[in-house]
N, C-alpha and C positions, 0 to 999 in steps of 0.2 A: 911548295905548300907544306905546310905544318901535317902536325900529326899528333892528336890527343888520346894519350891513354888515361880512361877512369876506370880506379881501381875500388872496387867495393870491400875494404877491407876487413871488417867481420866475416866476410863471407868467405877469404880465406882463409883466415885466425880460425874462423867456429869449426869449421870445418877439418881443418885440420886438425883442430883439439879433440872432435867429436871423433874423429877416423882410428883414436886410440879408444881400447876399452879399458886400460886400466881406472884404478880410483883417480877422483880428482886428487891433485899433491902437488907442491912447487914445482916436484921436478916433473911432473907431466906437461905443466904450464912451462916450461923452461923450454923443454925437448919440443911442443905446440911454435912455441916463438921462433928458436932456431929455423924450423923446417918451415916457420911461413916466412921467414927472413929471404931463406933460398928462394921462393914460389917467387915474392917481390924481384929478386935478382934475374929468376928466371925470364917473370913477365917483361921485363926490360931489355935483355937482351935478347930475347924472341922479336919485339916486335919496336924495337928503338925508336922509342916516339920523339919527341921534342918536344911535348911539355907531358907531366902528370899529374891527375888530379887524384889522390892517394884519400880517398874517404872513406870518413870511420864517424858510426851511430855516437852520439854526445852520451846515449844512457836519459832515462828518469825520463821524465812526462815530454809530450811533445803534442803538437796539436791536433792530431788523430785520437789524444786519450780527452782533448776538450770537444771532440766529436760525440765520442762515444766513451764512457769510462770502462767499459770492461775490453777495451783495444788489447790484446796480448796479455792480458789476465791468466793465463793458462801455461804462458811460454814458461820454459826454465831459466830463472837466473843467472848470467853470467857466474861461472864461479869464483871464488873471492880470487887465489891464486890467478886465475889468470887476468882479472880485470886490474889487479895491484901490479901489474908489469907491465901494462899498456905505456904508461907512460914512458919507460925504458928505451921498449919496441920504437919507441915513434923517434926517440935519441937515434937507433940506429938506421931508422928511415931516411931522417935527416944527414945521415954520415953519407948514406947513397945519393945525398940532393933531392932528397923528396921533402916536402913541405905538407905534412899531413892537415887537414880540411877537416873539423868536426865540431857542429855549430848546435848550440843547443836550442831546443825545444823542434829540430826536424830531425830526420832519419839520412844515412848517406844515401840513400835511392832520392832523395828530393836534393843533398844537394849534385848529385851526378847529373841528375836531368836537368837541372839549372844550368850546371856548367858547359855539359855535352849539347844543351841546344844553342847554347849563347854562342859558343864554338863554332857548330853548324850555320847559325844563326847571322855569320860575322863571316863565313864563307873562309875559313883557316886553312880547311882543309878535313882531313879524313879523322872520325871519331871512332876509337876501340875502347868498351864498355868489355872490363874485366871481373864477370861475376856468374852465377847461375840463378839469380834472384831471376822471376819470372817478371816481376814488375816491372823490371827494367828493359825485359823486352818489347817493351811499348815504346821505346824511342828507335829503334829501328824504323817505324814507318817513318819518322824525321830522315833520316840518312846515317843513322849508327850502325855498326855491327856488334855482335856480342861473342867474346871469346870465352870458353867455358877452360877453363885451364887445369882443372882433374882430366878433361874428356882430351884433351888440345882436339876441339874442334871447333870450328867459326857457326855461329849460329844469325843466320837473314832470314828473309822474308819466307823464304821456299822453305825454313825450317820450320817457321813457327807453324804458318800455316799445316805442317805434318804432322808436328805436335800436338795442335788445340782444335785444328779445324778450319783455323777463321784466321786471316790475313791481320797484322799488326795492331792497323788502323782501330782494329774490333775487338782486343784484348781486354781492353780495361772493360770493356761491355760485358765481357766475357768472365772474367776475375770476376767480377761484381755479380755478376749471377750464380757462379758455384759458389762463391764464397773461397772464406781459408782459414781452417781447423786453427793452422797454430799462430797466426796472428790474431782469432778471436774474428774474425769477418764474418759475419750470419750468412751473409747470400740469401739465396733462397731455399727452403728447407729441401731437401733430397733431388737438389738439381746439381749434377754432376758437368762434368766437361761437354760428355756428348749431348747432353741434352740443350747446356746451355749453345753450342756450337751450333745444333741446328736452329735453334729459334731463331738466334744471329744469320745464321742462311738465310731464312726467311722473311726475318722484318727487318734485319740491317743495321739495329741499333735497341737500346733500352727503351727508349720514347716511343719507338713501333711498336714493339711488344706488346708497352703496357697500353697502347691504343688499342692495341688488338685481343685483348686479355680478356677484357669482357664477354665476349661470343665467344672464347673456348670453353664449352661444358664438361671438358674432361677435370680431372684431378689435377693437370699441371695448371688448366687456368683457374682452381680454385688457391694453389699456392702462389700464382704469380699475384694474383688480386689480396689475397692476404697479406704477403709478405714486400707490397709494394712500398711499405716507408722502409723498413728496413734494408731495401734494394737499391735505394737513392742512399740513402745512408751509406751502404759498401761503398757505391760507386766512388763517392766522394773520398772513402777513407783508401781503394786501393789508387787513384789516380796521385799523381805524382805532383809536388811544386815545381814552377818554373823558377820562382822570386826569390832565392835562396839569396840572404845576402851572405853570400859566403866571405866577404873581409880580404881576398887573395885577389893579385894580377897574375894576368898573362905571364910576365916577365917574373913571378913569385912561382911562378906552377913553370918555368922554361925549365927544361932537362938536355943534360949534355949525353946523350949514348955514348959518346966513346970513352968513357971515363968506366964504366961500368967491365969490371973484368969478370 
């Protein structure tokens, strides 16, 4: 059996860049590339998959801003220096036989979840999602796992559930109801994790809730009934595409591990 690693690639690039405090400068963006160069090497010879799918955000509008126009409105800009060496980076990706994936008008969390279910989906074999994005821990209840690769530690069912409260399945319900500051997602106004986690406890799902919404005379059922378009709104904008025409084969994403020193 095969073995897919999805790599979310901003999330190690930003991160890495963001992990320095100096000014932004070439050479911060330089020293950022170098060290996410290693991460990529790393992740490969940690866990020698046999195919990977190396994704990375296209940038500019995508169809969560035809959702909603203030979608990440808030976020900070790529800085110029490191987004003018992207294309470099990806030279070197490809030196390691990677074939980097970035399709405009979606984000790489829509095309990972394309890929990683079609994967799953086609019975390949085992899916490793290389990121800390939380969205992406919604395809664990498919049969993903999530490797956090600052932490090296594997993140399933039994984590999430520790984390948020609510088992996989209930994330994106979940998401949707606290919202998220720095993508711009409203949620619902002053509903946090626990709060959203328990209601989830309880009705199961967003469409219970809001069945049940009415007979709450407290102050959370006055925000859940207010703030119900804008709740189906999130829902939509944190759930994930599957239809990702990402333009790649199997045999365009195969990786040879032993090449990798």
């Amino acid at each position: 059996m095969g073995k897919l690693l999805a790599i979310d690639g901003l999330n190690i690039v930003r991160r890495v860049y963001e992990a320095n405090m100096e000014e932004d400068s070439a050479a911060k963006a330089d020293a950022a590339l170098r060290h996410s160069l290693a991460s990529f090497r790393k992740l490969l010879t940690t866990h020698l998959p046999t195919h990977v799918l190396p994704a990375f955000d296209f940038g500019g509008h995508t169809w969560r801003h035809d959702l909603y126009p203030r979608y990440r409105e808030n976020r900070a800009p790529m800085p110029d220096g490191l987004k003018e060496r992207l294309p470099d980076f990806y030279l070197q990706l490809a030196e390691l036989g990677l074939h980097v994936v970035s399709v405009p008008e979606v984000e790489a969390d829509d095309v990972i979840a394309t890929g990683v279910l079609r994967w799953l989906g086609e019975g390949r074999g085992e899916a490793i999602i290389a990121s800390t994005d939380k969205d992406l821990h919604t395809l664990i209840e498919h049969g993903a796992v999530v490797w956090d690769h600052f932490k090296g530690e594997w993140h399933d069912s039994k984590w999430v559930e520790t984390k948020f409260g609510v088992p996989p399945e209930m994330l994106t319900d979940l998401l949707a109801l606290m919202g998220d500051v720095s993508d711009g997602i409203p949620g619902v106004s002053k509903v946090g994790v626990k709060t959203a986690a328990k209601l989830l406890q309880s009705y199961g799902n967003i469409d219970r809730i809001m069945a049940g919404a009415g007979i709450l005379k407290d102050t959370l059922g006055e925000k859940l009934r207010r703030d119900k378009d804008q709740l189906y709104m999130s829902r939509q904008l944190v759930a994930l595409k599957d239809d990702v025409r990402m333009g790649v084969t199997w045999n365009m994403l195969a990786f040879d591990a032993s090449k990798v020193g």
